[in-house]
C-alpha positions as CSV (number, residue, x, y, z in Angstrom):
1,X,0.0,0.0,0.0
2,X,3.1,2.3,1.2
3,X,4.6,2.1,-2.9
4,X,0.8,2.5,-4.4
5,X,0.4,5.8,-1.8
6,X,4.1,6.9,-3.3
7,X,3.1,6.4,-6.9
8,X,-0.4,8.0,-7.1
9,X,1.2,11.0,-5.3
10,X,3.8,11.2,-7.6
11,X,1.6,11.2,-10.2
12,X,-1.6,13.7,-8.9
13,X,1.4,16.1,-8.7
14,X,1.7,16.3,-11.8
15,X,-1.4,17.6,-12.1
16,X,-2.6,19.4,-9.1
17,X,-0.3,21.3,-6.5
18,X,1.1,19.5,-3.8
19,X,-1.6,21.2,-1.6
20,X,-4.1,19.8,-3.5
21,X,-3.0,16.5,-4.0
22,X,-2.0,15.8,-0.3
23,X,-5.8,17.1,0.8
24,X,-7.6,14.8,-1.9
25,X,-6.0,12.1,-0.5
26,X,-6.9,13.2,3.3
27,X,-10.0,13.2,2.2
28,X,-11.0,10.5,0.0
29,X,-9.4,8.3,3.1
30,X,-11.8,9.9,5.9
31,X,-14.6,10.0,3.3
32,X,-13.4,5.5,3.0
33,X,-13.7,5.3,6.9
34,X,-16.4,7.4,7.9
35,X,-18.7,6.0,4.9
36,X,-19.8,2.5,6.2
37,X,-22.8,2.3,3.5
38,X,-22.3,0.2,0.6
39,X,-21.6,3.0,-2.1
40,X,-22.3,1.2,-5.4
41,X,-23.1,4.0,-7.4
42,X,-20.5,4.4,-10.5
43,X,-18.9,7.4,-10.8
44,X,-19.3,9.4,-13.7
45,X,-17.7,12.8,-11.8
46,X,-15.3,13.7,-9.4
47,X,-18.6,15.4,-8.0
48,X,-19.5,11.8,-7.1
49,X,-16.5,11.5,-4.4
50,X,-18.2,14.7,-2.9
51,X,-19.9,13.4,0.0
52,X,-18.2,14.2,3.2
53,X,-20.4,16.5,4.3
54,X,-23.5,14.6,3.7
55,X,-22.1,12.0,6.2
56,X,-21.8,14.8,9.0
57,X,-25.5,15.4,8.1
58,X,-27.2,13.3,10.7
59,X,-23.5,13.7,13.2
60,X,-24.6,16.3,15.8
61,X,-22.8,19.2,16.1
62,X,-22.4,22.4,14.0
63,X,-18.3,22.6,14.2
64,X,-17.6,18.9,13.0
65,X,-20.0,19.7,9.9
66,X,-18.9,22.9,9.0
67,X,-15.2,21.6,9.4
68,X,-15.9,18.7,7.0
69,X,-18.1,21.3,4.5
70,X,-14.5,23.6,5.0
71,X,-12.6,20.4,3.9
72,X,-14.4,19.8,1.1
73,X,-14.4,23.5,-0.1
74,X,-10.6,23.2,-0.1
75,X,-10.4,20.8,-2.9
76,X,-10.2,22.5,-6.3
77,X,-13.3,20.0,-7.5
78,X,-13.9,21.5,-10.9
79,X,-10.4,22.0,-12.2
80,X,-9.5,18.3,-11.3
81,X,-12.7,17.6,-13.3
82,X,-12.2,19.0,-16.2
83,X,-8.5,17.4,-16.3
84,X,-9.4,13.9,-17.2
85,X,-6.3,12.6,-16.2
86,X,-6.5,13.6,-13.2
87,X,-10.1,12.8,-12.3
88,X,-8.9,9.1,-13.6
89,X,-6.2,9.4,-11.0
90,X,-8.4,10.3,-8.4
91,X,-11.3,7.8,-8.7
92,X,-8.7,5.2,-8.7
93,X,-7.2,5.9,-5.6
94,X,-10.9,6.4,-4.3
95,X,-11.8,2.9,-5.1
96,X,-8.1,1.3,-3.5
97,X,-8.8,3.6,-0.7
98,X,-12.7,2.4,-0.3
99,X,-11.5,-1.2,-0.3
100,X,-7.9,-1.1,2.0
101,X,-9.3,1.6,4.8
102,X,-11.3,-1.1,6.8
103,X,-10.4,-0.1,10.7
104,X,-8.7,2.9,12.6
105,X,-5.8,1.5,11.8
106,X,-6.3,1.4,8.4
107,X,-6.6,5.0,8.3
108,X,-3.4,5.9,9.9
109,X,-1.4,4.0,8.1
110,X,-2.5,6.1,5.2
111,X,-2.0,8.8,7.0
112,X,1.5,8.0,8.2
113,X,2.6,7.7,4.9
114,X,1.2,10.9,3.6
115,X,2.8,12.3,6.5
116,X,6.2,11.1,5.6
117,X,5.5,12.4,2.1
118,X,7.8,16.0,1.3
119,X,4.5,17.7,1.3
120,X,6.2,21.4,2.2
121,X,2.8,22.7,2.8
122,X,2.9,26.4,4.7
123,X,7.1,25.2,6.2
124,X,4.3,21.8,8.0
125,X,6.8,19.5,8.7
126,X,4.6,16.4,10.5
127,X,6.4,14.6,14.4
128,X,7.6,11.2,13.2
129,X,5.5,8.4,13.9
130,X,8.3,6.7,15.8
131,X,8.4,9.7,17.7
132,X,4.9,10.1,18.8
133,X,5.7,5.9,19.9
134,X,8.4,7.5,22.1
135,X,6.5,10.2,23.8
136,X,4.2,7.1,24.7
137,X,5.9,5.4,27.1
138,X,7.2,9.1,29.1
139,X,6.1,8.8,32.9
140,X,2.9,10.9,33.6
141,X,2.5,12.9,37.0
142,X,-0.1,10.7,38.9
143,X,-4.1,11.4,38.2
144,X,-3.0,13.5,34.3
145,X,-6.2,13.2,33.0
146,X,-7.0,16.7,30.6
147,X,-3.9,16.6,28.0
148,X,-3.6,19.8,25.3
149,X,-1.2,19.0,22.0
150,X,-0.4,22.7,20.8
151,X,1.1,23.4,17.4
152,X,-1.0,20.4,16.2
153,X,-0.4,20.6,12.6
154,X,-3.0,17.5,11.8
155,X,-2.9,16.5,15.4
156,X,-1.4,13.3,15.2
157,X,1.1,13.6,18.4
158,X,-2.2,14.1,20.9
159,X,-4.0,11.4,19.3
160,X,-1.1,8.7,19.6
161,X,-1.0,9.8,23.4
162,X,-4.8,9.6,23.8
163,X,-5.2,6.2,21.9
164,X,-2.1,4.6,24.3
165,X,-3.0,6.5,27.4
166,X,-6.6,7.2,27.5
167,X,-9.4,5.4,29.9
168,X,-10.7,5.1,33.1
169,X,-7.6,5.6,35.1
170,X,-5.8,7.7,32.3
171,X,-6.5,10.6,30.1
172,X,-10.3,11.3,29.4
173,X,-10.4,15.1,28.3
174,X,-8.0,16.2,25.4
175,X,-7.6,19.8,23.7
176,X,-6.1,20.5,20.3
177,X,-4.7,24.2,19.4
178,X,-3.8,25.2,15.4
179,X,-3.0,28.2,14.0
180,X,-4.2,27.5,10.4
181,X,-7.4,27.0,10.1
182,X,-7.4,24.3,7.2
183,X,-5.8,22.2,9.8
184,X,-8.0,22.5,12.1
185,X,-10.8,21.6,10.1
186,X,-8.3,18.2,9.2
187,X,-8.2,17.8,13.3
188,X,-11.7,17.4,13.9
189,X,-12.4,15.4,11.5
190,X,-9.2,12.7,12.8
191,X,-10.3,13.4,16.3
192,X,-13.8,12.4,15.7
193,X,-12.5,9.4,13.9
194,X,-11.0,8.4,17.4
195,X,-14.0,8.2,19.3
196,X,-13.7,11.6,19.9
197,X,-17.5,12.7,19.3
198,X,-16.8,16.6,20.8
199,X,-13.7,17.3,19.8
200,X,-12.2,20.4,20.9
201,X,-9.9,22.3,18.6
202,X,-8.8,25.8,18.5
203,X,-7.5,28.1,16.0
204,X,-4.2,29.9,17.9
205,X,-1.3,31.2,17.3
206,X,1.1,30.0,20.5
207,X,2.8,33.4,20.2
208,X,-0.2,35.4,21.2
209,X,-1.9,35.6,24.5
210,X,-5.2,33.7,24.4
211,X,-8.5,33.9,25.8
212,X,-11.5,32.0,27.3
213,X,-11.4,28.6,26.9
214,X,-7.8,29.1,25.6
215,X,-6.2,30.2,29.0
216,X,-7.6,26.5,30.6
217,X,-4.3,24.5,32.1
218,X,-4.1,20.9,32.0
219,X,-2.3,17.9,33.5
220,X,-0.2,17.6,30.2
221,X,1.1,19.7,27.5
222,X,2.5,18.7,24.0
223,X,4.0,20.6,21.3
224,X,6.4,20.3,18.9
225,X,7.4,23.2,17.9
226,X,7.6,24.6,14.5
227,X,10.5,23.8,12.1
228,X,13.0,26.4,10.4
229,X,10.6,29.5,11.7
230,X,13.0,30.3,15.3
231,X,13.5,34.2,15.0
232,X,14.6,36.9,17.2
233,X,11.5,38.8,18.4
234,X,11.2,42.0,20.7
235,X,9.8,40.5,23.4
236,X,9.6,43.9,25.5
237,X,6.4,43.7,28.1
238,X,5.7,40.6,26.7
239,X,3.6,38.5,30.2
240,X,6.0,35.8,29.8
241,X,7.1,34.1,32.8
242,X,10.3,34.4,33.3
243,X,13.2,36.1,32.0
244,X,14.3,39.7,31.3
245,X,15.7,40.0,28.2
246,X,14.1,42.6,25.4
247,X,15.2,40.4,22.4
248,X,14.2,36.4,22.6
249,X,14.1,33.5,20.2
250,X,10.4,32.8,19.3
251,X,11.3,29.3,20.4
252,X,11.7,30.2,24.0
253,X,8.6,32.5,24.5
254,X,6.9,29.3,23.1
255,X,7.8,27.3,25.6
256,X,7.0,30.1,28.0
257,X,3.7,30.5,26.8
258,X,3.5,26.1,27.0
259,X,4.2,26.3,30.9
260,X,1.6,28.8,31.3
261,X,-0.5,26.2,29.7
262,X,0.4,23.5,32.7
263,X,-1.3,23.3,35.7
264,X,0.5,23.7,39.2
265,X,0.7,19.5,39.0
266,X,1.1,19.1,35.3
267,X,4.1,18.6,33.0
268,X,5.3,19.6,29.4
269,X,6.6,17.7,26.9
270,X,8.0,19.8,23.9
271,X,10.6,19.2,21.0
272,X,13.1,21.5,20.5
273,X,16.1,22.1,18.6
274,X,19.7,21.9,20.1
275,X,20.3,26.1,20.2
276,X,17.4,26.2,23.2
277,X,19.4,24.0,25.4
278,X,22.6,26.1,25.0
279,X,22.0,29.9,24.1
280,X,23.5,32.2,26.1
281,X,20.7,34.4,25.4
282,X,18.4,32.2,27.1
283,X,20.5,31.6,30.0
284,X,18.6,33.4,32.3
285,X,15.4,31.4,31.9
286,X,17.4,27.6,32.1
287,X,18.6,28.9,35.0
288,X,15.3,29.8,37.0
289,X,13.5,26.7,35.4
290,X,16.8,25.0,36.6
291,X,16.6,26.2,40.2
292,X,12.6,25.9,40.5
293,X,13.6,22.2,39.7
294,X,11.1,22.0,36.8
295,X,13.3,20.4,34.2
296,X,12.6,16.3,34.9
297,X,14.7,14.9,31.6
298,X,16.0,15.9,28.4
299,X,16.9,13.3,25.0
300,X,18.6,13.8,22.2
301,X,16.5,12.3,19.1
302,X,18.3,11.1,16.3
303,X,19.2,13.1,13.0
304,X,17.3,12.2,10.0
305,X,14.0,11.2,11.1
306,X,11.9,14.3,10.0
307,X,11.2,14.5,6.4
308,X,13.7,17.3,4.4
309,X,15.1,18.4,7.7
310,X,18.3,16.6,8.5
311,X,19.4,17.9,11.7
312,X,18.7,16.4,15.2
313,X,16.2,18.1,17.8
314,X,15.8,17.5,21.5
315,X,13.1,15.9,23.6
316,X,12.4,18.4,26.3
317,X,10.4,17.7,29.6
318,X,9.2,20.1,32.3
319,X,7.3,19.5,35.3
320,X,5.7,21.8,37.9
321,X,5.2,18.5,40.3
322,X,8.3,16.2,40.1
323,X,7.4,12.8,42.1
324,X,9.7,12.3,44.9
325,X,12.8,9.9,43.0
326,X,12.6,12.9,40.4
327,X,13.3,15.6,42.5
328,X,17.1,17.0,42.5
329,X,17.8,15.0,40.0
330,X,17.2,15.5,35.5
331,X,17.3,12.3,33.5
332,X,19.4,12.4,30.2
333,X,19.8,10.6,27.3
334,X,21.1,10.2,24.0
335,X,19.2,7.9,21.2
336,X,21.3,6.8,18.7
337,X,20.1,3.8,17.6
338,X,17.8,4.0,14.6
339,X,16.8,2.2,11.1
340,X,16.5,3.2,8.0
341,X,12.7,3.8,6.3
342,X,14.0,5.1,2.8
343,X,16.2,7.3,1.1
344,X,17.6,9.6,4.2
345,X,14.9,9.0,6.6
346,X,15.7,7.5,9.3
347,X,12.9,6.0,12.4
348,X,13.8,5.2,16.2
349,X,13.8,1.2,16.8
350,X,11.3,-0.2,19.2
351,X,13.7,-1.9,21.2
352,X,15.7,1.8,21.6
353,X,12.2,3.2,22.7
354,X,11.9,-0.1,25.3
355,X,15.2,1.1,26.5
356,X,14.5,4.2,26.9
357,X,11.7,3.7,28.5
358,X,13.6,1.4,31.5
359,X,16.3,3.6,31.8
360,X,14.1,6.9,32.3
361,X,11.4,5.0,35.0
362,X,13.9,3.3,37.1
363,X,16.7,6.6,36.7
364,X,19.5,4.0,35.2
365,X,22.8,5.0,34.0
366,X,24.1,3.4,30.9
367,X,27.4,4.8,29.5
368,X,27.2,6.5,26.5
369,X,23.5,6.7,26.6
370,X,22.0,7.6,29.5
371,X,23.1,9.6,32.6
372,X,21.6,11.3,35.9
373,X,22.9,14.5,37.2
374,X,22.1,16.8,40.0
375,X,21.2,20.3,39.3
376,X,24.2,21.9,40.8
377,X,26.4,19.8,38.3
378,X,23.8,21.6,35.2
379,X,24.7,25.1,37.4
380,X,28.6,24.5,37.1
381,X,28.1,23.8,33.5
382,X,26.3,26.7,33.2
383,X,22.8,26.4,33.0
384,X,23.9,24.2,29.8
385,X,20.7,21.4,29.2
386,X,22.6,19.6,26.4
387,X,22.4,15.9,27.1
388,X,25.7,15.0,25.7
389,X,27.8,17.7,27.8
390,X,27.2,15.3,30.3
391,X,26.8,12.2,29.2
392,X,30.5,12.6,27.6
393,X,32.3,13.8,30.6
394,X,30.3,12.2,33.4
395,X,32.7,8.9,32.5
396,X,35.2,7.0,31.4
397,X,35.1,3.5,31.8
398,X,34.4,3.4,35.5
399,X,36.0,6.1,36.6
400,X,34.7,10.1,36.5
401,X,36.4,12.2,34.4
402,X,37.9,15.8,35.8
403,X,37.4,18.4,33.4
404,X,38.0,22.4,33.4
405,X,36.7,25.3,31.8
406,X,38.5,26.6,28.9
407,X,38.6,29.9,30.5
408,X,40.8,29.0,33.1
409,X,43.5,28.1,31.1
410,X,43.3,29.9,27.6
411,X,42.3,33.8,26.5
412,X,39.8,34.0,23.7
413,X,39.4,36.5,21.4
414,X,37.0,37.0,19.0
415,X,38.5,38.9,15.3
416,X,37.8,42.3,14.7
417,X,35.1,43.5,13.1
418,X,35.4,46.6,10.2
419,X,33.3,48.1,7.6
420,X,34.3,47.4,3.8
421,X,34.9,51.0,3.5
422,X,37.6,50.9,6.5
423,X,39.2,47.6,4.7
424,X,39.8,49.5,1.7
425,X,41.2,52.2,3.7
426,X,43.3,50.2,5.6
427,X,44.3,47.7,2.8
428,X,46.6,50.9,1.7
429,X,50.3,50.5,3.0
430,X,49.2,46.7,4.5
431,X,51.6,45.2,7.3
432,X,49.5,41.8,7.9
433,X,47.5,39.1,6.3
434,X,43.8,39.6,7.1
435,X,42.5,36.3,7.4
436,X,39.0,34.7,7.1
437,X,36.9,31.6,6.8
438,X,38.2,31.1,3.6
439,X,42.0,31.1,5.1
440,X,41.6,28.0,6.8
441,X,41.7,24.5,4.9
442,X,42.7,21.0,6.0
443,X,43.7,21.8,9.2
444,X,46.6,24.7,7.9
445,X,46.0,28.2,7.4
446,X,46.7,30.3,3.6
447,X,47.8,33.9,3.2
448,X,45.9,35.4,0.1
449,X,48.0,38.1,-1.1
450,X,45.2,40.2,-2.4
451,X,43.8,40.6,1.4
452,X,45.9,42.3,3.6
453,X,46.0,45.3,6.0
454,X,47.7,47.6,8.1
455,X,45.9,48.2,12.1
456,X,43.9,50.3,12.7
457,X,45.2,51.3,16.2
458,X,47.5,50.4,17.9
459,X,46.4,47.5,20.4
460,X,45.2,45.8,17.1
461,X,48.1,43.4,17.4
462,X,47.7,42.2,20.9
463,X,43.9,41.8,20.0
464,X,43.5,40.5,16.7
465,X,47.1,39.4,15.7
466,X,48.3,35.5,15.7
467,X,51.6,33.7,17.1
468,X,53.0,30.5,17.5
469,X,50.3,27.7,18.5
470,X,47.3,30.4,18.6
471,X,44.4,27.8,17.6
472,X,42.2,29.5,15.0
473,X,38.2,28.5,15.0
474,X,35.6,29.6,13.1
475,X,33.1,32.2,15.3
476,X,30.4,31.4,12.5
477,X,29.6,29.4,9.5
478,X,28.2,26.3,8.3
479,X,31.0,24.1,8.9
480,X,33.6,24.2,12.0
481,X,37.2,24.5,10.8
482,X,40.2,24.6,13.6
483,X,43.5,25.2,12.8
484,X,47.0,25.9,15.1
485,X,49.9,28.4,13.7
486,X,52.9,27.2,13.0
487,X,56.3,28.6,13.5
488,X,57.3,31.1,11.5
489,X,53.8,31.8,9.8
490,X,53.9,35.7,8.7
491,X,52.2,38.5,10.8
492,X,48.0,38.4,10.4
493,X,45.3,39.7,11.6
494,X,41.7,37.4,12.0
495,X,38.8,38.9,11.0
496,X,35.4,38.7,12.9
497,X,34.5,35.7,11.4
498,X,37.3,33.8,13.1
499,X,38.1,33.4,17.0
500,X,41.1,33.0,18.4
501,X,42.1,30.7,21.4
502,X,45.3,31.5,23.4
503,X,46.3,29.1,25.8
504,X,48.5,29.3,29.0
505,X,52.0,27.6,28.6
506,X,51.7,27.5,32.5
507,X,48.0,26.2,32.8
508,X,47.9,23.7,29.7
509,X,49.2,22.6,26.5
510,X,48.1,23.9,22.9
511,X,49.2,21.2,20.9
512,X,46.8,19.4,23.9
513,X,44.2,21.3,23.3
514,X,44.1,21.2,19.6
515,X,44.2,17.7,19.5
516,X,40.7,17.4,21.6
517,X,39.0,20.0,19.4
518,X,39.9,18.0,16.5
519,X,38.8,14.5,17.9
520,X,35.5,13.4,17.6
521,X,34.8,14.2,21.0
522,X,36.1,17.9,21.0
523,X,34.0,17.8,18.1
524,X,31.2,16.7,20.0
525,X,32.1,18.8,22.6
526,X,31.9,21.8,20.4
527,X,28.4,21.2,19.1
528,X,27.2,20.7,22.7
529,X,27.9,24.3,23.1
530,X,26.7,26.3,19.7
531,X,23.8,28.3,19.3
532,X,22.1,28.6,15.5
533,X,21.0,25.1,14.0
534,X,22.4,25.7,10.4
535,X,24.4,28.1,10.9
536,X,27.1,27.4,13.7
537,X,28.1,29.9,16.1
538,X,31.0,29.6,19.0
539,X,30.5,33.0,21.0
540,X,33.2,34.0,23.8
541,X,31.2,33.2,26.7
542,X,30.0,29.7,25.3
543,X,33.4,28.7,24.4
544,X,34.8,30.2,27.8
545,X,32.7,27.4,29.8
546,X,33.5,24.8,26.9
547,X,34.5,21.7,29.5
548,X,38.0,20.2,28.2
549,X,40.1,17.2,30.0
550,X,42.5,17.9,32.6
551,X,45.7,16.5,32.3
552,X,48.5,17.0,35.5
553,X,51.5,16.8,33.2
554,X,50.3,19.2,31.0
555,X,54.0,21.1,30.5
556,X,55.5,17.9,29.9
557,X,52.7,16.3,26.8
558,X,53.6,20.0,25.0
559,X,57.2,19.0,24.6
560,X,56.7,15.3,23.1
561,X,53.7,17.2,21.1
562,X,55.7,20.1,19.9
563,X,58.5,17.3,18.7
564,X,56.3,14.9,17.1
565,X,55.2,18.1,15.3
566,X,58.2,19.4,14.7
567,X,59.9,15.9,13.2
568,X,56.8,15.8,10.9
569,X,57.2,19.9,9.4
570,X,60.8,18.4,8.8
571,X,60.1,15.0,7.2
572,X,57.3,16.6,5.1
573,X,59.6,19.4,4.1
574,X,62.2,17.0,3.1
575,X,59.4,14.9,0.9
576,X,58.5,18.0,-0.7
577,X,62.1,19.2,-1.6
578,X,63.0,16.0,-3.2
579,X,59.6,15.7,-4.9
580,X,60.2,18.8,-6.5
581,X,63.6,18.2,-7.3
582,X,62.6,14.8,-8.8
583,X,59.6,16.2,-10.9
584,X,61.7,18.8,-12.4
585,X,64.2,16.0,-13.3
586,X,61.6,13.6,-15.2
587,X,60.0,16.7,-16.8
588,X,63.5,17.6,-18.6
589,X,63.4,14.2,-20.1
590,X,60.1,14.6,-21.6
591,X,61.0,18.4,-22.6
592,X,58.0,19.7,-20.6
């Protein structure tokens, strides 16, 4: 059914708009669950399939019917009509639908592979079904009964949790908010198909304040968040609940407005990206939520499971009422473990999920994957939530690994910023190599002749300038490059797009500390600490706390460094004397 799904939709978009095609299907498959009469009649239209609103007929209540009349008036009837191509198209998938769509579960597995479809409607970008599995098996606060999913999108997240945790004893009230109203019309509809016979669905927008039945709080709070839409927003007299800052990432006043949404025993659940858990902006706010003892676990999903987005997000969970075990104490994990649906998509493995799930009730530690830490040890990493800044460092084998800050031992300097008028000004009677992103490749560092300048004062070389075993990092950019000077590079100054890091001789070794950034857990360590998502950035105070190994004989592993070094510059100088020496030899012979 999955390939026949794949191929009709490949082919109705040919037609139609990807709009259009993804909502015929939504609708011909409600229209092939929720119409139990044998419907014999032969279709001579596409006018035929129109009968989604006649089923809500005799279905009490005016919001259900007017969402499924909505629904209908979405679909661009006549112009799939008069293409008879398309309406061929269409009643053939009406009649596979009619005959495959037999159960519930019927009908989301259609929907979970129009959901995994690159749909790109309006930046909708639907949670994973293996996901939604995972946020299944979480702990609930005792008695959660009401639940809210906000940011909906077609709902699917709240409905997993209602059809796994619903009942008697379990969740019996559930509240869907949406701030497109097409969607919200789709919501109903999949709600009612759930047993829901009242469903209750709201058109919001999470960044504005709501009202009425909109300012209700329940035991549990859902939301994953929307994708590639995280600006910087004037925040001002915002009535947020914490933090002071004018300027805040729309992210974070989401998940403000979500805990104003929990009730004084409820908790939050909320997928985030990785820039949430580590801005320095939103420092403030980690810290109170930190200190109130609110945040009850954080996970790391796995990359690739969201269709056209390829970067990881976070599992995020706050509670107002930690139970007792909880209390002082965050639960983190990493999942890693993951198999492949197609192309790059990726899904989280039951058995992970199952592991997960043991770990996070019973507060196990499993190395490399899971980890419990107290909240003074997420105050001396300041106020940093990212799972795998501890999770790397909490240990080795059996023993604990001592770390310091990077502050303590190294100075770091961001490179000066100028105006292109000021470079061309100062480009005139040019001392130094001005240096940027561009400079650094492989691991070594170029000087472009055509960029150079002279300082513009005179601290400029203290600041900005470079000496032997400076290590060189990129402040922004799409990829991380890191690079060391070498002895006897020329005079340069780094621009503001690099940073540079000037260690202690007394405190630490460079060559040390250039070997850990470069390793895939200095690596690690380095992402564990950037804000942005696609665009990396390593600020001065992030990389001040940056968490690097100690080492006691520090002084003595920078001497068999700098020599190992120093016997390679030699030996590859050497090679490159008598390669050049050689080629010119053979290229005589051949008179070239």
């Amino acid at each position: 059914m999955e390939k026949y799904m794949k191929d009709i939709w490949g082919k109705l978009r040919t037609r139609v708009s990807r709009e259009q095609s993804f909502l015929m299907i939504l609708y011909l498959a409600f229209v092939a669950y929720l119409d139990h009469t044998e419907y014999e009649k032969t279709l001579e239209t596409t006018e035929d399939l129109r009968r989604l609103g006649n089923i809500f007929e005799e279905i009490a209540g005016y919001k259900l019917k007017r969402a499924a009349d909505d629904l209908e008036g979405s679909i661009a009837w006549k112009e799939i009509s008069r293409d008879k191509k398309c309406a061929a198209l269409v009643r053939d998938l009406n009649q596979v639908l009619q005959k495959f769509i037999q159960s519930l579960e019927d009908l989301e597995k259609i929907l979970t592979v129009l959901e995994e479809l690159p749909t790109e409607l309006d930046g909708l970008q639907f949670t994973p079904k293996s996901v939604n599995r995972l946020l299944t098996v979480l702990p609930l606060n005792p008695g959660t009964s009401s639940m809210a999913e906000l940011c909906a999108g077609l709902g699917g997240t709240g409905l997993t949790m209602f059809d796994r945790r619903s009942g008697d004893d379990g969740i019996r009230h559930m509240v869907c908010e949406e701030q497109r109203k097409l969607y919200c019309d789709i919501v109903q509809i999949r709600m009612f198909c759930h047993g829901i016979n009242n469903p209750k669905v709201f058109q919001h927008d999470i960044l504005e304040t709501g009202a009425g039945e909109l300012e209700d709080r329940y035991d549990l709070v859902l939301a994953d968040l929307p994708k590639g839409k995280n600006e910087s927003i004037f925040v001002g007299d915002r009535d947020l609940l914490m933090g002071s800052q004018e300027k805040m990432y729309t992210e974070w006043v989401s998940i403000q407005k979500i805990l104003e949404r929990v009730n004084d025993r409820g908790k939050a659940v909320i997928v985030v990206t990785k820039g949430a858990l580590v801005r320095q902006r939103e420092k403030e706010i980690r810290a109170i939520l930190t200190q109130r003892d609110w945040l009850e676990a954080v996970i790391t999903l796995p990359a690739n499971l969201y269709v056209s987005i390829h970067t990881g997000f976070e599992l995020l969970v706050l509670n107002k009422q930690k139970p007792a075990k909880y209390q002082g104490r965050v639960f983190m994990a990493e999942l890693e473990e993951k198999k492949r649906k197609g192309g790059r998509l990726y899904e989280i493995t039951e058995e992970m999920t199952a592991r997960l799930q043991r770990a996070y009730e019973n507060l196990e530690e499993h190395a490399g994957f899971s980890v419990v830490i107290s909240l003074k040890e997420i105050e001396e990493k300041e106020f940093s939530w990212n799972p795998f800044l501890y999770l790397c460092w909490k240990h080795t084998g059996d023993k604990v690994q001592k770390t310091i800050a990077l502050k303590t031992v190294a100075t770091i300097m961001r490179g000066a910023q100028i105006t292109k008028k000021e470079e061309e000004i100062y480009s005139q009677q040019a001392t130094h190599y001005w240096l940027n992103i561009r400079d650094l490749k492989d691991g070594g560092i170029t000087f472009p002749e055509h960029s150079r300048l002279r300082a513009k004062s005179r601290d400029w070389e203290e600041k900005f300038g470079i000496q032997e075993g400076d290590i060189i990092i990129t402040s922004k950019g799409s990829v991380l490059k890191i690079c060391m000077v070498e002895p006897d590079m020329p005079k340069a100054f780094l621009s503001g797009n690099l940073t540079r890091i000037r260690v202690d001789p007394k405190k630490y070794s460079s060559y040390v500390l250039y070997e850990f950034l470069t390793s895939r857990k200095g690596r690690e360590a380095l992402d564990s600490i950037q804000s942005g998502t696609t665009i990396k950035i390593y600020n001065k105070t992030n990389l001040s706390g940056l968490q690097i190994p100690y080492y006691e004989d520090a002084q003595k592993l920078q001497e068999q460094f700098r020599q190992v070094y120093q016997e390679y510059r030699t030996s590859m100088k050497e090679i490159r004397r008598k390669f050049t020496s050689d080629r010119e030899s053979l290229l005589k012979k051949i008179q070239l």
